[in-house]
N, C-alpha and C positions, 0 to 999 in steps of 0.2 A: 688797629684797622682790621676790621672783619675780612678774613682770607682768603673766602669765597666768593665775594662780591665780582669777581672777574673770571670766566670761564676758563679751562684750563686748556681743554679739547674744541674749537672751532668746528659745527655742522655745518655744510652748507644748508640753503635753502634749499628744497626739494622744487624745480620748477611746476610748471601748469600742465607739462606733458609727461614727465613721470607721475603726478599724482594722479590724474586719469590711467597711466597702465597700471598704478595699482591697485586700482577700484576695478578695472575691467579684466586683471589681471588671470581672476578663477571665475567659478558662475557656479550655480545649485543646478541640477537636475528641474525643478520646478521652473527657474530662470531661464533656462535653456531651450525649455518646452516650446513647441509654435503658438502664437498669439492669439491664435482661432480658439477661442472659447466660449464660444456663446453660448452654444447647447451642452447638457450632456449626453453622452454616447455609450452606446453599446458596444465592443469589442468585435472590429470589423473584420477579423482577421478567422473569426471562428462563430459559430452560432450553437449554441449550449442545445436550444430546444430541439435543434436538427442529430444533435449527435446521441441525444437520449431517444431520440428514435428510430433512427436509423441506427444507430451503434449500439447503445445500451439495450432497446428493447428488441431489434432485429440479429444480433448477432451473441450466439449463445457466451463464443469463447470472450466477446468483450466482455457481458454480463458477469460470466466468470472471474476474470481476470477483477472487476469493479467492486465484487462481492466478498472473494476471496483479501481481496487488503482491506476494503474495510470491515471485514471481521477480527484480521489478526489487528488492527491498527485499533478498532476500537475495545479489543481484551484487556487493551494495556489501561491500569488505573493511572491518574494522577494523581501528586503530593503535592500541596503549599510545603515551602522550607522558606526560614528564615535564615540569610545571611549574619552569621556573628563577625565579631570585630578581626578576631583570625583567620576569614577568609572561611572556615567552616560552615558548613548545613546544619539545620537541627529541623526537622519536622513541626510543623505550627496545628497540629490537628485542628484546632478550637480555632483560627483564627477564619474572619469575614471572608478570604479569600479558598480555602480551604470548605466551607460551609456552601460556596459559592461552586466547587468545583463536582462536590458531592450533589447539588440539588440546583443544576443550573436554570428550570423554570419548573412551572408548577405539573406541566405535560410531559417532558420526556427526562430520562437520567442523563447524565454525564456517558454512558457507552451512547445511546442513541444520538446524541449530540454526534461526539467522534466519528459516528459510523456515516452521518449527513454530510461530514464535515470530509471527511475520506471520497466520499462519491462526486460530491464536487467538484475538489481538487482534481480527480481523474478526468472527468467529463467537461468542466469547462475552465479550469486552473486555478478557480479562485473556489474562494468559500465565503461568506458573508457572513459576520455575526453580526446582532444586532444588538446592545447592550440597553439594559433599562436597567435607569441609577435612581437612587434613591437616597434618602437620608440628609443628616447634616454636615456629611464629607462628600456626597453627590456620588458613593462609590455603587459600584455596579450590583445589581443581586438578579437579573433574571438574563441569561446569555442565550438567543435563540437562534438559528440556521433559518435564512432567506435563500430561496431557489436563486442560483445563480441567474438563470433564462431572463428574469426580469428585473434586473437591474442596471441601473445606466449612472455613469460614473462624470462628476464634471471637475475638470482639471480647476487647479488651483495655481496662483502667481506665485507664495510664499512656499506654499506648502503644495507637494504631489498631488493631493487629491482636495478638493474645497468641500463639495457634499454629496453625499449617493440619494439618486433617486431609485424608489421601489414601484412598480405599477404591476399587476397582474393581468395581460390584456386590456379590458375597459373600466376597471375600478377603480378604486383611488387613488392618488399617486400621491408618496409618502419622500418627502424630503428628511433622509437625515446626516445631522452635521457628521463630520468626519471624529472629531472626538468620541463619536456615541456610537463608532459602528467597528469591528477587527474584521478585518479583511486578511484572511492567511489565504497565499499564493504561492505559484510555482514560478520561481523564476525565470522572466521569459523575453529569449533577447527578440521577439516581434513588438512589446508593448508596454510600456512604460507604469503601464494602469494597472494592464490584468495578467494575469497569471496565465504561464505557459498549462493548456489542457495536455495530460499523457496519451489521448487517445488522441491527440492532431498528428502523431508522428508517424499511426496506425490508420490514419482517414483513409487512406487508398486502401489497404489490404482491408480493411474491415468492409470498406462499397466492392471488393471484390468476393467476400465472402458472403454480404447479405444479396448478392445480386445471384452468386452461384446458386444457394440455398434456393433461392427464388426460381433459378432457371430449373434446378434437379426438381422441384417441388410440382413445375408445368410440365416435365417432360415424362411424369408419370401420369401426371393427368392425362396429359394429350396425346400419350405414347400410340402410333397409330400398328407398332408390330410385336409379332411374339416371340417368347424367346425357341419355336419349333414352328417348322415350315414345313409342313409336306405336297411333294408335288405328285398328282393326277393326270391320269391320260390323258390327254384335248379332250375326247372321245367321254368323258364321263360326263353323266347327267348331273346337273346342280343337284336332283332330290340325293342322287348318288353320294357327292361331295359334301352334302351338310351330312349325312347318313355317317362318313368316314369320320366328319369331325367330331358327333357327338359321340361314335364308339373311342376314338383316341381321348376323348375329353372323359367320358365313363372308365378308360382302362386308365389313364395317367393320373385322374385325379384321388385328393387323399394321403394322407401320411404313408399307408401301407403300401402305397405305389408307387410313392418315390426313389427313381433313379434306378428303374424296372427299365430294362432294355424294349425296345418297340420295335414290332413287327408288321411291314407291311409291305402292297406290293407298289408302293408309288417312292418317290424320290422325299426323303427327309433331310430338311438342313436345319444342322442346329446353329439358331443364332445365339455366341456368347456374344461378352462383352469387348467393345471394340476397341481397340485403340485409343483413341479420342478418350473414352470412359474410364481407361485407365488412367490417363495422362490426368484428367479431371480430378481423380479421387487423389493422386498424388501431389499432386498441388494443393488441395485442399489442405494437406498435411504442413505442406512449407504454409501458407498466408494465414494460417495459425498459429504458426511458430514466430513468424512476424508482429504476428500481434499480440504474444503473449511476450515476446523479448521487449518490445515498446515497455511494457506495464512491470519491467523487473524481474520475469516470470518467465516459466520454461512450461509444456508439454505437462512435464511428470508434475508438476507442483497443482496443475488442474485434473488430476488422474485420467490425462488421454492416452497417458502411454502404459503398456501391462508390463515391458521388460525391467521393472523397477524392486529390488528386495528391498526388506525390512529395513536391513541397514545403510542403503542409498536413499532408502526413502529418510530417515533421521539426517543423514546429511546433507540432505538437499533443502526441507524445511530449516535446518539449520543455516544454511546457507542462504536463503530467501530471505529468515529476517537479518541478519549480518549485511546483505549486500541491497537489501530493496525496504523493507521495512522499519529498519532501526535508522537510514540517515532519511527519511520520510519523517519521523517522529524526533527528531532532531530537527529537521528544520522545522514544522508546527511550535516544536518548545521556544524554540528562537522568536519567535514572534509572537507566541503567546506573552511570552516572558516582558515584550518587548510594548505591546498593544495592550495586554491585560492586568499581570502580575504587577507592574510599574507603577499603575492607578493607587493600590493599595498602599504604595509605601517602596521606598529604594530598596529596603532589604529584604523585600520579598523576592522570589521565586520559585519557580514551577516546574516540577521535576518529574520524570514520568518514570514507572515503578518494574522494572520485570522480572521480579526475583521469584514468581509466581508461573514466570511463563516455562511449560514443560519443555520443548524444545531446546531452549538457552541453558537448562539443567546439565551440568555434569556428573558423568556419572561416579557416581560419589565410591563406586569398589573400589576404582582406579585412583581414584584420589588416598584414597588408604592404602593404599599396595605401595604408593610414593613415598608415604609421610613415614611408615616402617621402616622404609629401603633408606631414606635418610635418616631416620634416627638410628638405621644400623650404622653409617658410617659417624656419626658425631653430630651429627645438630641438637640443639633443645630443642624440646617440644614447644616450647613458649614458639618458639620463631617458628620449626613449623606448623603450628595450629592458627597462626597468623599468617604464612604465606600462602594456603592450600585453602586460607578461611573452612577448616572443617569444620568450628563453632563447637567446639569442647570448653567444659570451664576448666578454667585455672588449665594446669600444662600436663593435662590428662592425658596421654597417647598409653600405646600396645609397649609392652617393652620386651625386644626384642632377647635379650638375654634368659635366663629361667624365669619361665612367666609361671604364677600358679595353678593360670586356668589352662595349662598346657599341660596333655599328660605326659608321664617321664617314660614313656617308652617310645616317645619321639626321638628319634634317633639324630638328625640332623635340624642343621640351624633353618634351613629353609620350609621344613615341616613345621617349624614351631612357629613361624611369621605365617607360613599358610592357615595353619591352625585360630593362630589369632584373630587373622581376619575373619575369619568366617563364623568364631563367635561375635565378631564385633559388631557384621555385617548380620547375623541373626534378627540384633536389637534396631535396626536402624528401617525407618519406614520411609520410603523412598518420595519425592514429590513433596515432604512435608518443610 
């Protein structure tokens, strides 16, 4: 008798009202979304075309602040790597994805891409790519930036997003499916759709700085007093009065006569500046500061401030890309990797390159001064020319005991490491 034919363990039956709570039990994001879909929409919560003119084009420090990342953001190259079976990278130069990153359409390189793709993201959260595919695997070869302003997004039931429409004002309006379009965003807890913009967080202080700029810009225009007032007798005739003014106007004016004391017999008041005037320009200084903390950014990193040396200045650029720039470019990879690399093939991805970027550079004396000091107390070279990555072949270091490039009338051990370095450091060409 087959021994199985009888269950061993008894299930119940799952009733009709547990098996509805476990269909209703989670939901997707898209599921969850409200019902109303009929049109697509534009991102109600921010207006792209408003903040590129009023923010971008009206307010320097945004401009700055816009300009400044994506220069450093589009310096950076990118690699195709291919995933091996042990989790390792290997660089795929020659592969479709890689050719694709080098020569993304036939009008702009791979930096102007990123530097479209960077302004976006600031100014309205998202970035649009548009992919045109081609071939007998349908993979992508032309990758192009759409103005955020004009695009309108219609939600989807399955999936977050169903299809993006494109229109420019009264031109044609371009539906394309979601498959065919990368959409990199800032994550944004207003909108499900689009991409939190960095300058939403600055919208006030930037309408207070293009408004200031605006008022100081009319108040010189329409300025109706001088900065000197001299007052006259009742008793003085108008011809008299215009007569005093154009001799003060003849002695005061001119480089050579500035800050020449003035002599006369009527009342002078000098008007400086007031209060108010001050309070104004010092403020200026804070809704700057505001607007440049919004964007990851301080004062000195836009050269507004002069108290800054050499070598805060190297640590604050250091510091910019570590704390604003490099998890900016970290999240783009995430989704590149995610939207575009993916198309390609599972074992692709997309790794972005900075072993070029000066800033991130260590300074390599100090890096020698270390590798010495441990191979004075016992390390191999093997291990440190790998921890300190100097990139020596084979387990080449200084060797701190009687070196021959050291002359013998060095007297002490520390003379002969100092020595060392500094022929070492002779041969070494720095940024290479």
């Amino acid at each position: 008798m087959w021994p199985f034919d009888k269950k061993l363990i008894e299930h119940p039956k799952t009733n009709v009202g547990r098996q509805v709570a476990a269909v209703i039990k989670s939901v997707s994001l898209p599921e969850a979304s409200a019902t109303w879909r009929l049109f697509a929409k534009h991102d109600h919560n921010w207006n792209t075309e408003v903040a590129i003119n009023e923010g971008y084009n009206a307010s320097a420090v945004v401009y700055a602040c816009v300009e400044k990342r994506a220069k450093l953001i589009s310096s950076v190259p990118w690699k195709a790597n291919i995933i091996k079976a042990d989790g390792t990278k290997e660089l795929a130069p020659n592969s479709p994805l890689q050719l694709l990153l080098d020569n993304p359409n036939p009008e702009l390189s791979m930096l102007e891409l990123t530097y479209s793709i960077s302004q976006m993201m600031d100014l309205s959260g998202s970035a649009f790519i548009s992919e045109i595919k081609a071939g007998a695997r349908n993979l992508p070869t032309q990758l192009w930036v759409l103005p955020s302003q004009f695009m309108k997004i219609k939600p989807g039931k399955e999936r977050l997003v169903d299809h993006f429409e494109y229109q420019e004002y009264s031109a044609k309006k371009f539906v394309i499916l979601a498959d065919d379009m990368i959409q990199l965003k800032n994550p944004n807890p207003n909108s499900r759709y689009f991409g939190m913009p960095v300058l939403m967080s600055a919208g006030r202080a930037t309408d207070i700085d293009r408004e200031a700029g605006e008022w100081q810009k009319r108040s010189f225009e329409n300025r109706g007093v001088t900065d000197l007032h001299v007052e006259v007798p009742s008793e003085t005739s108008a011809e008299d009065a215009k007569a005093i003014q154009e001799a003060i106007i003849d002695r005061n004016g001119g480089n050579d006569n500035a800050r020449k004391p003035l002599v006369t017999s009527g009342k002078v008041n000098i008007l400086n500046t007031s209060a108010v005037e001050m309070d104004f320009a010092n403020s200026k200084n804070k809704i700057w500061g505001e607007i440049t903390a919004a964007f990851g950014m301080s004062l000195s990193d836009l050269g507004l401030t002069e108290n800054v040396n050499l070598s805060n200045a190297e640590t604050m650029l250091k510091q910019l890309w570590t704390n604003t720039i490099i998890p900016q470019l970290d999240l783009i990879k995430a989704q590149l990797n995610k939207q575009l690399a993916s198309e390609f093939g599972a074992e692709f991805c997309i790794e972005y390159d900075l072993s070029n970027i000066r800033a991130l550079q260590e300074n390599y004396g100090e890096k020698l001064d270390n590798a010495i000091k441990l191979k004075a107390i016992g390390f191999e070279a093997a291990s440190i020319n790998e921890r300190l990555e100097l990139g020596f072949d084979g387990d080449q270091l200084p060797v701190v005991q009687q070196d021959p490039l050291v002359d013998e009338t060095v007297a002490s051990e520390d003379e002969a490491v100092d020595t060392a370095v500094k022929k070492m450091m002779s041969k070494i060409t720095y940024g290479s």
